[in-house]
C-alpha positions in Angstrom: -44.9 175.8 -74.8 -44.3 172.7 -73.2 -42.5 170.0 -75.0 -42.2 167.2 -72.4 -38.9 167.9 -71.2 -38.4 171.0 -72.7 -40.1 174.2 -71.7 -40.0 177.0 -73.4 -41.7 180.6 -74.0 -41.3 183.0 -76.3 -39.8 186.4 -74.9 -39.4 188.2 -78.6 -41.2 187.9 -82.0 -40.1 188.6 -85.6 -43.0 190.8 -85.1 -41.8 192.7 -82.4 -38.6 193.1 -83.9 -39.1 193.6 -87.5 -37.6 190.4 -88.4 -34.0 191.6 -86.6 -34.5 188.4 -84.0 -36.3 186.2 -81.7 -35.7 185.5 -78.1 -36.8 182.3 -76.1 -36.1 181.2 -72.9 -36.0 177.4 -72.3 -36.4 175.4 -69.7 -34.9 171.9 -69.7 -35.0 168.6 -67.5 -31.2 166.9 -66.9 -29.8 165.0 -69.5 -32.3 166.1 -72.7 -30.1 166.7 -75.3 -30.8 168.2 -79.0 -30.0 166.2 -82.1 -27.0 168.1 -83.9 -28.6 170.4 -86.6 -28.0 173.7 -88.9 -29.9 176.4 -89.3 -29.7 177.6 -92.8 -31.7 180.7 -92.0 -30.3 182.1 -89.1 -27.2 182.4 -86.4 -28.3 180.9 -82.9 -26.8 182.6 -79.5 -27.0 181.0 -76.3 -26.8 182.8 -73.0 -27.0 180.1 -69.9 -29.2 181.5 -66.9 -29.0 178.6 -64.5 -27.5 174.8 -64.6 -24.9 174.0 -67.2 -25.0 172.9 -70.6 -22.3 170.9 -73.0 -23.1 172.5 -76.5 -21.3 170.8 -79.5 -20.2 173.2 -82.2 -18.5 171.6 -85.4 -17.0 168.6 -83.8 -16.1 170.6 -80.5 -17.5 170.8 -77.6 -17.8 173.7 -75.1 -19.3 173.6 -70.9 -21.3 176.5 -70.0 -22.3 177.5 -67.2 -24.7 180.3 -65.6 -23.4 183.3 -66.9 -22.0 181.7 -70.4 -22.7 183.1 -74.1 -22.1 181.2 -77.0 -22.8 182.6 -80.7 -23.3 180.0 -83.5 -23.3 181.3 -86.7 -25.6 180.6 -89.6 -24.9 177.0 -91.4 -23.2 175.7 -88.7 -23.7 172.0 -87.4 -24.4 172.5 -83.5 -26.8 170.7 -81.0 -26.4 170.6 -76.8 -26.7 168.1 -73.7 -28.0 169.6 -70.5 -26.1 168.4 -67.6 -27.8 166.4 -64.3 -29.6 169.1 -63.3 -32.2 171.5 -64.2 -31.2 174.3 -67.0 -32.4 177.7 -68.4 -31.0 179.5 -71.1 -32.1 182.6 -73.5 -31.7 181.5 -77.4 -31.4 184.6 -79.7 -31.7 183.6 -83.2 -31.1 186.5 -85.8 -32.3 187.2 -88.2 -36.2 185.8 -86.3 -36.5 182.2 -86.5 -37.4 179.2 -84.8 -40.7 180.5 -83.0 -42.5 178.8 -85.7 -40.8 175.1 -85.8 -41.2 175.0 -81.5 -45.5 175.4 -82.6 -45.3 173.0 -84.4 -43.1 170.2 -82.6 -45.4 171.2 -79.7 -48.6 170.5 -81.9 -47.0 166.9 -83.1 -45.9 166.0 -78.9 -49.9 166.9 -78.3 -51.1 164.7 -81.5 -48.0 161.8 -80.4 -46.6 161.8 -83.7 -43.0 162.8 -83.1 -40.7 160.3 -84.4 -37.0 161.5 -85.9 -38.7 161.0 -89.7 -41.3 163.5 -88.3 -39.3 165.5 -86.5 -36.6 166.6 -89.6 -40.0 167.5 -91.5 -40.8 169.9 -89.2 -37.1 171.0 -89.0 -37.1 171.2 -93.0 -40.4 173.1 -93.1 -38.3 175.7 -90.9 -34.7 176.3 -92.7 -33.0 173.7 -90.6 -31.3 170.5 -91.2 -31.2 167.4 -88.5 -27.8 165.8 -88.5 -28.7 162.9 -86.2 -27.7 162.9 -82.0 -25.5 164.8 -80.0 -22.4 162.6 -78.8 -22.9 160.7 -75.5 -21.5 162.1 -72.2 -20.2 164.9 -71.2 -16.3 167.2 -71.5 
């Protein structure tokens, strides 16, 4: 999928693992940043493969580098900068989630219609809540 400055593809369905997870890798250009968001369905892990991320977990914030795991649990606020470079990182979301909300945010960057109104319909559709942005800089 390619969502401008986010690429990602999908490694592992809730298909192809009976609903125990889903595993995507990402692929994202310096400085993109999430907004901060829950998911209500679903714990989130990240595993950094190359570059370095800030990742914001309930008012903290946490660098990680290549070779960095971070586990966010279920109905927790969280979101993430990438630094000034390139990054790649695995997200495993258990129980499976997310596979569906990337298809469609990918749909509405195709069609142009991805606005923040648009984009926390989509995120509703899909268990998960947008808080508004990340904080500015980096740790």
């Amino acid at each position: 999928m390619d969502l401008g400055s986010l690429r990602m593809s999908v490694k592992a369905t809730h298909d192809e693992t009976g609903g125990a997870f889903s595993l995507l890798e990402t692929d994202e250009a310096p400085d993109f940043a999430t907004t901060l968001h829950i998911h209500h369905d679903a714990a989130e892990a990240f595993y950094v493969l190359q570059g370095e991320y800030t990742i914001f977990v309930e008012g903290r914030q946490f660098v990680c580098s290549a070779g960095s795991f971070i586990f966010i649990p279920a109905g927790v606020p969280h979101g993430f900068r990438v630094s000034t470079t390139r990054s790649r990182k695995l997200n495993l979301y258990a129980p499976a989630a997310m596979v569906g909300y990337f298809d469609d945010l990918s749909e509405a960057v195709k069609q142009g219609t991805v606005d923040p109104v648009h984009r926390s319909e989509i995120a509703a559709r899909h268990a998960m809540e947008v808080l508004g942005p990340v904080p500015e800089g980096h740790a």
